[in-house]
C-alpha positions in Angstrom: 0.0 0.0 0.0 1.2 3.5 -0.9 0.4 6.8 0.2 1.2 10.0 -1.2 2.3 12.9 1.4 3.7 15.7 0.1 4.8 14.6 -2.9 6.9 11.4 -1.3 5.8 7.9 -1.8 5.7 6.0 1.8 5.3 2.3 1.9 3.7 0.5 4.7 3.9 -2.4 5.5 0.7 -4.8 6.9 1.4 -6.1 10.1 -0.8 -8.7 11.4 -0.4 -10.4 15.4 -2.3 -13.8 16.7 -2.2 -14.4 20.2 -1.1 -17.7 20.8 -4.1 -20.5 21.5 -2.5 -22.3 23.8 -1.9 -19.6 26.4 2.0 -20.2 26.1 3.7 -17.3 24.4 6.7 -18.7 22.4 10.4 -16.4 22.7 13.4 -17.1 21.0 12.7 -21.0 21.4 11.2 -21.3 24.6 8.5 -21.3 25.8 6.8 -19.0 29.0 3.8 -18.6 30.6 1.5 -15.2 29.9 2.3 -13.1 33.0 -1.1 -13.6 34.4 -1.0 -17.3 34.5 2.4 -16.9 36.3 1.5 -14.4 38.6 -1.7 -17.0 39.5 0.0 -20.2 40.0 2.7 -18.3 42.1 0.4 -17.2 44.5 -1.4 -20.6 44.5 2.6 -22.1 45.2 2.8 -19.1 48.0 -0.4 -20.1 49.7 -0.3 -23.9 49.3 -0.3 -24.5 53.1 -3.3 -22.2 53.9 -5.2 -23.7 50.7 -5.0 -26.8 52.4 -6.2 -25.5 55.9 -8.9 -23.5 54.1 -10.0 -26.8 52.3 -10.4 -28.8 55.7 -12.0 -25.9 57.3 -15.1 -25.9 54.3 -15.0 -29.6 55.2 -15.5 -28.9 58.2 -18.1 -26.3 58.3 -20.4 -28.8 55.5 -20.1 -31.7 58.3 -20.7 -29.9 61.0 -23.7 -27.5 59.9 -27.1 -28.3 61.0 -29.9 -30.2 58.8 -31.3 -27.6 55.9 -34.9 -28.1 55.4 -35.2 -28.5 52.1 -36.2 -32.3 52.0 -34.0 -33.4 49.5 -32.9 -37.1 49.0 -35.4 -40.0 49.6 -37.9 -40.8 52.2 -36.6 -42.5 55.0 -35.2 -41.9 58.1 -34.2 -38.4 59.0 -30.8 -39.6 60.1 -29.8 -40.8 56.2 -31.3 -37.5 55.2 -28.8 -35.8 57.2 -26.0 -37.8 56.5 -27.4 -37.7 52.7 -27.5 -33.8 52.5 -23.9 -33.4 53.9 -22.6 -36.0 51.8 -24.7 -34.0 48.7 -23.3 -30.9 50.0 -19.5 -31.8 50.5 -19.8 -33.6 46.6 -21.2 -30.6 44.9 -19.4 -27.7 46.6 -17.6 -25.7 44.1 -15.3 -23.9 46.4 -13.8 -27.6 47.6 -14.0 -28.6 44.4 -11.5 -25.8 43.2 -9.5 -26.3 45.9 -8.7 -29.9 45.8 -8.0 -29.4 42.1 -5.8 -26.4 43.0 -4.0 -28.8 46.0 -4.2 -32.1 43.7 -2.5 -30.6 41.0 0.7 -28.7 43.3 1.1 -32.2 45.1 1.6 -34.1 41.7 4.0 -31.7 40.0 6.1 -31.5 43.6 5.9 -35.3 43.9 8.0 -35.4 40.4 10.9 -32.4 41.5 14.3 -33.8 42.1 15.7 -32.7 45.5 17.0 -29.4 44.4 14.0 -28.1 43.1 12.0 -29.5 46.0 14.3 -27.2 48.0 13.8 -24.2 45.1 10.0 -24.6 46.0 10.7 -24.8 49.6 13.1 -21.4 49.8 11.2 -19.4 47.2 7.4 -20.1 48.0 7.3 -21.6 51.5 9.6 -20.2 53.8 8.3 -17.5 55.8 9.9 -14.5 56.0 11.4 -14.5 52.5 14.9 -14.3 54.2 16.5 -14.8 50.7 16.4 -12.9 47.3 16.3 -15.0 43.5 20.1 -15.1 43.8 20.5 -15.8 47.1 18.6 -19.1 46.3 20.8 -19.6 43.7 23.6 -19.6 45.8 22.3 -21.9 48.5 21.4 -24.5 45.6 24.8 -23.7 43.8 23.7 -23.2 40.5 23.5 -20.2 38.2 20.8 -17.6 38.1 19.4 -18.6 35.1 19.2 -22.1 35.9 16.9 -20.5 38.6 14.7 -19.2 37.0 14.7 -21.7 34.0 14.2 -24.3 36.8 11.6 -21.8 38.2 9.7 -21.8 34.9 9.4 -25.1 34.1 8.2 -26.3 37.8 5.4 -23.3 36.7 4.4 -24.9 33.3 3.6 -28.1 34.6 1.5 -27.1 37.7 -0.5 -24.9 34.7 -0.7 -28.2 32.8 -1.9 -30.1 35.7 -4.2 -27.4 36.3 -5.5 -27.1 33.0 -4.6 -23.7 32.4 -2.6 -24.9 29.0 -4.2 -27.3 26.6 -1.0 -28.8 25.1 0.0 -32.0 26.8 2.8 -32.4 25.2 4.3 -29.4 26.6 5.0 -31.3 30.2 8.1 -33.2 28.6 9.7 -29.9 27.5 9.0 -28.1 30.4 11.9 -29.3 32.3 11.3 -30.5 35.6 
């Protein structure tokens, strides 16, 4: 396409830009998570520990709330009513739901680190108060700062294929963990 201004031909040139469908953005051969996937598994790492108090505690509250009159279930006894409703309740409760998935999906992807990433997940996420920066943890571990954070990504990547956030399966092989 041309345009004439003042007597000078400028060319433009069409530029066209697809977001990736698979929520991974692809740089320079690697792959990394959109920021806001990151920043949202982080935080779910962070708070692993209270997701799993907070999930008891829901479990809790359904099992020991009172009776709800809404005579659901079958006739019978009101005892297997009660125990029928709670059951109903704990099944179908969308909070507990999303947070076993959330805690379900963390435990698998920790259950496959090596030591030293155990020990990344442990310094970076879990220990309270952060007493060490990124390098710092690098040193502890003795590698290289980019290992880090290369070993930080992939641990990432999996957790969002466990949870679903990515749709490409195959990704978990290359996501070096």
């Amino acid at each position: 396409m041309f345009c004439r201004s003042k007597g000078k031909r400028i060319r433009y040139k069409r530029v066209s830009y697809k977001r990736p469908a698979n929520r991974i953005e692809r740089h320079k051969g690697g792959m990394i998570l959109r920021k806001e996937i990151k920043t949202y598994i982080e935080a779910e790492l962070r708070f692993y520990h209270q997701t799993k108090k907070d999930l008891e505690e829901a479990k809790d509250d359904i099992r020991d709330a009172g009776v709800s009159e809404d005579n659901m279930g079958i006739r019978g006894s009101s005892i297997s009513n009660v125990v029928e409703s709670k059951s109903l309740r704990l099944i179908t409760n969308k909070r507990i739901k999303k947070l076993e998935e959330t805690i379900r999906s963390i435990d698998i992807v920790i259950g496959e680190l090596d030591e030293h990433k155990y020990k990344l997940v442990e310094l970076k996420y879990w220990t309270r108060p952060k007493l060490l920066s990124d390098m710092g943890i690098a040193k502890e571990l003795n590698i290289d700062r980019a290992t880090l954070y290369r070993w930080i990504d992939g641990i990432l990547i999996a957790i969002a294929i466990e949870l679903g956030l990515v749709e490409e399966p195959s990704l978990r092989q290359s996501c070096d963990i």
